[in-house]
PDB file of N, CA, C and O in Angstrom:
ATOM      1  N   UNK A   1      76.988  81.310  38.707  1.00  0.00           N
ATOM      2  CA  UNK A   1      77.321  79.925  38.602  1.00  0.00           C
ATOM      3  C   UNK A   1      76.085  79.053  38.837  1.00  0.00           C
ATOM      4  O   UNK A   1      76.104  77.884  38.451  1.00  0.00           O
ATOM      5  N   UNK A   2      74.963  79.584  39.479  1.00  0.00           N
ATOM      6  CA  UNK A   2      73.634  79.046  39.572  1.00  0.00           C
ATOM      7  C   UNK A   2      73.264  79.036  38.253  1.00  0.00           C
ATOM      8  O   UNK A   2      72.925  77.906  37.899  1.00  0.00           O
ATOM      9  N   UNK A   3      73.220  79.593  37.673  1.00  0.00           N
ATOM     10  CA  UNK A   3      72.202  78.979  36.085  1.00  0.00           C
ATOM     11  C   UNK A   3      73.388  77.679  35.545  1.00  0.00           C
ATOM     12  O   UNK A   3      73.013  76.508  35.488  1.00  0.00           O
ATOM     13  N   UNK A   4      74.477  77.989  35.266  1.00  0.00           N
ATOM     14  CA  UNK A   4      75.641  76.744  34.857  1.00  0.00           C
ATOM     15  C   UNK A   4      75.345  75.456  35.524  1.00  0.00           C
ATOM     16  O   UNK A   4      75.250  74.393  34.910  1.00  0.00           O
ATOM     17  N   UNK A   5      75.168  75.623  37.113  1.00  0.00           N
ATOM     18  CA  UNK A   5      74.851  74.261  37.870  1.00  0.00           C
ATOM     19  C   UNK A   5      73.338  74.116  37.038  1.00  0.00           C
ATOM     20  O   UNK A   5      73.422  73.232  36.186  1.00  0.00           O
ATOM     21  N   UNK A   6      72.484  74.527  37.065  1.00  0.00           N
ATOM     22  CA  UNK A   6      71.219  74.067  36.477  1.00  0.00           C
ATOM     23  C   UNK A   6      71.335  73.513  35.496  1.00  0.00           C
ATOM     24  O   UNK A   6      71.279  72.286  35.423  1.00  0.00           O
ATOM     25  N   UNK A   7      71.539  74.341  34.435  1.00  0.00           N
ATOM     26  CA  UNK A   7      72.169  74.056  32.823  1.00  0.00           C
ATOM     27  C   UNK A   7      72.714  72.359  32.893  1.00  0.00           C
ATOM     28  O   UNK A   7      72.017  71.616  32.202  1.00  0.00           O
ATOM     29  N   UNK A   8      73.601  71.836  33.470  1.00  0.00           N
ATOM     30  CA  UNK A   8      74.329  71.264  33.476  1.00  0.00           C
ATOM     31  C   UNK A   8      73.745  69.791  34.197  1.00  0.00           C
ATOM     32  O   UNK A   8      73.970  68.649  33.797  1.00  0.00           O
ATOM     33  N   UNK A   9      72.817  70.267  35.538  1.00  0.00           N
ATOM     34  CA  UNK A   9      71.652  68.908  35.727  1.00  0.00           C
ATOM     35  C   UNK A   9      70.427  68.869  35.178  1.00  0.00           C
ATOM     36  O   UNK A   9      69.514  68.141  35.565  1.00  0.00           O
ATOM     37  N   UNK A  10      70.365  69.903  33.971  1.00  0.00           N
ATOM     38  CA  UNK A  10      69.230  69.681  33.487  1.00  0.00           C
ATOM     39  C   UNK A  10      69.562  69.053  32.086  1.00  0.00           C
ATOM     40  O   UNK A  10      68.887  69.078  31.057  1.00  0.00           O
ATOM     41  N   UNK A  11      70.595  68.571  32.290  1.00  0.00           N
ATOM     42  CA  UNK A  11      71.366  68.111  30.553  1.00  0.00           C
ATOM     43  C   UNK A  11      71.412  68.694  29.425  1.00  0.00           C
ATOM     44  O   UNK A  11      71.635  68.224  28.309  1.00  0.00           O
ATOM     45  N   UNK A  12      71.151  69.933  29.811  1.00  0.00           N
ATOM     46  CA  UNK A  12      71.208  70.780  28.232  1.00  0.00           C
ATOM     47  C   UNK A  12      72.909  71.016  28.206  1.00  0.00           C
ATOM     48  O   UNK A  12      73.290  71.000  27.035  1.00  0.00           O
ATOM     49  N   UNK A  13      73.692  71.165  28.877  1.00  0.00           N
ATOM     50  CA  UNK A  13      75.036  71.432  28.405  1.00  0.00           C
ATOM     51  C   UNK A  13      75.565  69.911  29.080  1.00  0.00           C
ATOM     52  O   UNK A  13      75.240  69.134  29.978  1.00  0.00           O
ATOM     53  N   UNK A  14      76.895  70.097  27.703  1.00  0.00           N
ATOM     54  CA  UNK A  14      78.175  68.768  27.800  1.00  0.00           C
ATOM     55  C   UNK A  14      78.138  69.110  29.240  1.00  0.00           C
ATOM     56  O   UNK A  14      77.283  69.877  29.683  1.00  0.00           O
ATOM     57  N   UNK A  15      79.137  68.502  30.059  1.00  0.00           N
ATOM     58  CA  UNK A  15      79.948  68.288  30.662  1.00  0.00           C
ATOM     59  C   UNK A  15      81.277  69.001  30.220  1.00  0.00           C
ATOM     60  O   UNK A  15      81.467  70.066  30.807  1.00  0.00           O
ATOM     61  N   UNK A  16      81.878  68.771  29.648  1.00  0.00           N
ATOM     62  CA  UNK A  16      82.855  69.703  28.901  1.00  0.00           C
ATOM     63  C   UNK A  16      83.041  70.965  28.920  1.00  0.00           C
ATOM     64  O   UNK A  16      84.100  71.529  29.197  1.00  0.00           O
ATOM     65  N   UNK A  17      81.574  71.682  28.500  1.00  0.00           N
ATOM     66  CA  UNK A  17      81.627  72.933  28.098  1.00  0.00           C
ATOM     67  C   UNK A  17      80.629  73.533  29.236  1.00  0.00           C
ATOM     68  O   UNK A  17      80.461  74.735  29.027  1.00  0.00           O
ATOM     69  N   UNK A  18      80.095  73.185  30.090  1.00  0.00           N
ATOM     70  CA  UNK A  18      80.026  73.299  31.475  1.00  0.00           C
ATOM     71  C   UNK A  18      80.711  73.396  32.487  1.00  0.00           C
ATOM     72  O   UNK A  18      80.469  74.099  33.469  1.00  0.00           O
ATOM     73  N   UNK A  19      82.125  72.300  32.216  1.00  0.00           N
ATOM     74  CA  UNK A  19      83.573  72.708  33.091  1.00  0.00           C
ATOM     75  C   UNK A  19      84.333  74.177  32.506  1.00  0.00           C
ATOM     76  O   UNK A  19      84.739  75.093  33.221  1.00  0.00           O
ATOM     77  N   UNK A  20      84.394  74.105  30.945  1.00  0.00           N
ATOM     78  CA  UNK A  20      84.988  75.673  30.551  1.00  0.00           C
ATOM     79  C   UNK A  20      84.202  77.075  30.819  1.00  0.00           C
ATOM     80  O   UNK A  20      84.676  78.211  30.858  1.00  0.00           O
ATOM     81  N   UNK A  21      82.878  76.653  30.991  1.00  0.00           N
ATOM     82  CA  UNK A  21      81.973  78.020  30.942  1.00  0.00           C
ATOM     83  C   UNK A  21      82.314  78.002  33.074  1.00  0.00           C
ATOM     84  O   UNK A  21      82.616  78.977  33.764  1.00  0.00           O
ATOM     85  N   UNK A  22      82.204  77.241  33.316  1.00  0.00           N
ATOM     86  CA  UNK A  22      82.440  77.400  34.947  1.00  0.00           C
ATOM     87  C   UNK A  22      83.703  77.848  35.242  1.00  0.00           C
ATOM     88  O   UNK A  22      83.776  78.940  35.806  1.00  0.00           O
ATOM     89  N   UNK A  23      84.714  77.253  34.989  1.00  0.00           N
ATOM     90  CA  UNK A  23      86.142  77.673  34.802  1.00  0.00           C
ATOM     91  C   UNK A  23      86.658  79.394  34.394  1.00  0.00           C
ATOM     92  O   UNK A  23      87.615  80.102  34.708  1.00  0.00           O
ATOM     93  N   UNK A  24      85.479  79.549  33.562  1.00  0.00           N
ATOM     94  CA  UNK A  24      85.789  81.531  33.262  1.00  0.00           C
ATOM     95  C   UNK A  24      84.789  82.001  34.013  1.00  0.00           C
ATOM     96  O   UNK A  24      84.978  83.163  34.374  1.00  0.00           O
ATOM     97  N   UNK A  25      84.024  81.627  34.294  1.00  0.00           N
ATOM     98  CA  UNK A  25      83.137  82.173  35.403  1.00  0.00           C
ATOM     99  C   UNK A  25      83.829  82.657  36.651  1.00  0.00           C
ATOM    100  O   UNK A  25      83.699  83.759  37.183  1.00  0.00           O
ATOM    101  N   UNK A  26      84.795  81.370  37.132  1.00  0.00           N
ATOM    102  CA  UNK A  26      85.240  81.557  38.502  1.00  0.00           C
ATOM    103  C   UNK A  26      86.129  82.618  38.003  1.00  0.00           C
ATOM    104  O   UNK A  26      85.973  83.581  38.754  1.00  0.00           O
ATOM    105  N   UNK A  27      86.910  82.867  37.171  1.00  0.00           N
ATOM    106  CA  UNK A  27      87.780  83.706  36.962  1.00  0.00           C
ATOM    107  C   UNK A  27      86.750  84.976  37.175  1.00  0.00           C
ATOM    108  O   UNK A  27      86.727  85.463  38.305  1.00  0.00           O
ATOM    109  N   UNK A  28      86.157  85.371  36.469  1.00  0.00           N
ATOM    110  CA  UNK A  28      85.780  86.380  36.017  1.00  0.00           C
ATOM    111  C   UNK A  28      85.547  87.293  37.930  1.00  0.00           C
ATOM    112  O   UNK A  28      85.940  88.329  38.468  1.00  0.00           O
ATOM    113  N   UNK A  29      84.372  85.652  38.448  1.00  0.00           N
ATOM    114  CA  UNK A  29      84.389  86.338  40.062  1.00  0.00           C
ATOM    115  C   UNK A  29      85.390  86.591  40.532  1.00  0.00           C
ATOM    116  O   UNK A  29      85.069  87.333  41.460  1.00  0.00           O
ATOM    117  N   UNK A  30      86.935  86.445  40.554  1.00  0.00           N
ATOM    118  CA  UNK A  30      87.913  86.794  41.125  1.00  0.00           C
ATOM    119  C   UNK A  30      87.860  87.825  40.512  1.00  0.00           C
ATOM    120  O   UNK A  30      87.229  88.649  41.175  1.00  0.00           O
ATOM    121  N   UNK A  31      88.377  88.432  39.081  1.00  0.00           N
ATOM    122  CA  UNK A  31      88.554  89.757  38.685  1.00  0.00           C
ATOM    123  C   UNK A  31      87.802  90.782  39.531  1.00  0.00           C
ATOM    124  O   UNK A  31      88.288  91.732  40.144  1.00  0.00           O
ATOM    125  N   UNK A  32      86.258  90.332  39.430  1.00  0.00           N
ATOM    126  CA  UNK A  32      85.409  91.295  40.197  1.00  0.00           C
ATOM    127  C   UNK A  32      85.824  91.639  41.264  1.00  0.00           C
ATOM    128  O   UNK A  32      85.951  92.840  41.501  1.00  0.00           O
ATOM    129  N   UNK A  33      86.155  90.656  42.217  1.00  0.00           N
ATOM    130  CA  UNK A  33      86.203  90.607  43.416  1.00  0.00           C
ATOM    131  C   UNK A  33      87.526  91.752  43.452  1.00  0.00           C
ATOM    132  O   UNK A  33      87.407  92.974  43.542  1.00  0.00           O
ATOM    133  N   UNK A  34      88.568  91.114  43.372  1.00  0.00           N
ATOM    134  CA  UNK A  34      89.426  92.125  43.159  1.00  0.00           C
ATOM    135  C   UNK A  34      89.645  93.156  42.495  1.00  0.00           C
ATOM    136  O   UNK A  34      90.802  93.549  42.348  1.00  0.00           O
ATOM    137  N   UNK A  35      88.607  93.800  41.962  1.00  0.00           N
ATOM    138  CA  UNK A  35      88.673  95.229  41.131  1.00  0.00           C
ATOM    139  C   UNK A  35      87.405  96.076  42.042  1.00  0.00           C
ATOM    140  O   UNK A  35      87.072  97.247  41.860  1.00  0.00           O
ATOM    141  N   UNK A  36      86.942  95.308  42.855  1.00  0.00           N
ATOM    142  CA  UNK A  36      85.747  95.914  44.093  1.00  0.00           C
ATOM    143  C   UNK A  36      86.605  96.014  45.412  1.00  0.00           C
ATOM    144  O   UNK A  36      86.247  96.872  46.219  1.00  0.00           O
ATOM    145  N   UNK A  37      87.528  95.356  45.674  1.00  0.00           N
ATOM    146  CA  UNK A  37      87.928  95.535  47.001  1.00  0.00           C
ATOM    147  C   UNK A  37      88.985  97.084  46.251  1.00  0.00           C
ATOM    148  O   UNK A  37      88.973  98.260  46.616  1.00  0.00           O
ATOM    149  N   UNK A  38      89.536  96.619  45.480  1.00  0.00           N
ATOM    150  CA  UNK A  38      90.142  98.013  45.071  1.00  0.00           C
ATOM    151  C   UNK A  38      89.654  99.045  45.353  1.00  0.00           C
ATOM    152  O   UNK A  38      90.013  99.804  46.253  1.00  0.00           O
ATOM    153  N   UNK A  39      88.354  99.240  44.242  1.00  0.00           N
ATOM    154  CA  UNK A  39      87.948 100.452  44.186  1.00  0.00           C
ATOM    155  C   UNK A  39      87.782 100.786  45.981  1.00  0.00           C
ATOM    156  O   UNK A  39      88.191 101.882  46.366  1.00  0.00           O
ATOM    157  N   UNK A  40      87.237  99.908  46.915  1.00  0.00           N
ATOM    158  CA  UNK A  40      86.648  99.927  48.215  1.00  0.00           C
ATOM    159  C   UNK A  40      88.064 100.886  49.082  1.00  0.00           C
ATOM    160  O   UNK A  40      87.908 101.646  50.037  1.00  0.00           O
ATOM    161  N   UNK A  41      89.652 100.480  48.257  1.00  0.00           N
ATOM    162  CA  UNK A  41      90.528 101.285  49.386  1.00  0.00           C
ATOM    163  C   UNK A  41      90.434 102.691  49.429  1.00  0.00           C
ATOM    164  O   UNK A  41      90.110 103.269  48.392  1.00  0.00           O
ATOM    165  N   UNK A  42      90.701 103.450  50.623  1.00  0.00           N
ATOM    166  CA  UNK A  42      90.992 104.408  50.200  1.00  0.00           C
ATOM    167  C   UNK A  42      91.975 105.568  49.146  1.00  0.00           C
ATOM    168  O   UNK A  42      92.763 105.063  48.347  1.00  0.00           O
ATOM    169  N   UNK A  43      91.897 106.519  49.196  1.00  0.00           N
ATOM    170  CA  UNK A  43      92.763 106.933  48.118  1.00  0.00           C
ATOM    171  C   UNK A  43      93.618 107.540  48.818  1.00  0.00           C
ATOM    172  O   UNK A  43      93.364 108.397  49.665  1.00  0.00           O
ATOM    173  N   UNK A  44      95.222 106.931  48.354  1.00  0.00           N
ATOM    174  CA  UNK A  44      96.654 107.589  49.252  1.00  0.00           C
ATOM    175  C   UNK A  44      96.965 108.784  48.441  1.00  0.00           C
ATOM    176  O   UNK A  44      96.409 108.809  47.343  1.00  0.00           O
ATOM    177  N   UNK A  45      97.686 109.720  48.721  1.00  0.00           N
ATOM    178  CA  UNK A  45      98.377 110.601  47.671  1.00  0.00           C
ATOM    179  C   UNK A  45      99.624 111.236  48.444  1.00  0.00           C
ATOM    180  O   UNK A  45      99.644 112.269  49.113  1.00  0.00           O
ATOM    181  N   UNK A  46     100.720 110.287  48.154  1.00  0.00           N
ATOM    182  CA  UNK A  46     102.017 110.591  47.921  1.00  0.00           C
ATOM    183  C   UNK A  46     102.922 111.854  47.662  1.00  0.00           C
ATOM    184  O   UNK A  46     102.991 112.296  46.515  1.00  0.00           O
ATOM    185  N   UNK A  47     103.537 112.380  48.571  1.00  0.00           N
ATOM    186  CA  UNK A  47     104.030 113.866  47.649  1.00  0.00           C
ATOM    187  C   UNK A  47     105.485 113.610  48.011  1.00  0.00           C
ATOM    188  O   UNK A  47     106.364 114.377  47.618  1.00  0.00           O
TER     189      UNK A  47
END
């Protein structure tokens, strides 16, 4: 999200498309986030 904040006071991107490219960004860090704490649990096995 550091290059987007730059991008964005350095006026090369809208406003607009600086809120949508930030907007899937944050998503994307949640996915991560939650597909790393995953992998991080241990493994149960049920019988």
């Amino acid at each position: 999200m550091y290059w987007l904040e730059l991008l964005i006071k350095s006026e090369y991107l809208e406003e607009r498309v600086f809120n949508s490219l930030n907007e899937d960004a944050v998503e994307l860090m949640k996915l991560l986030t939650a597909s790393i704490k995953t992998a991080r649990k241990p493994l149960t096995i049920n019988h």
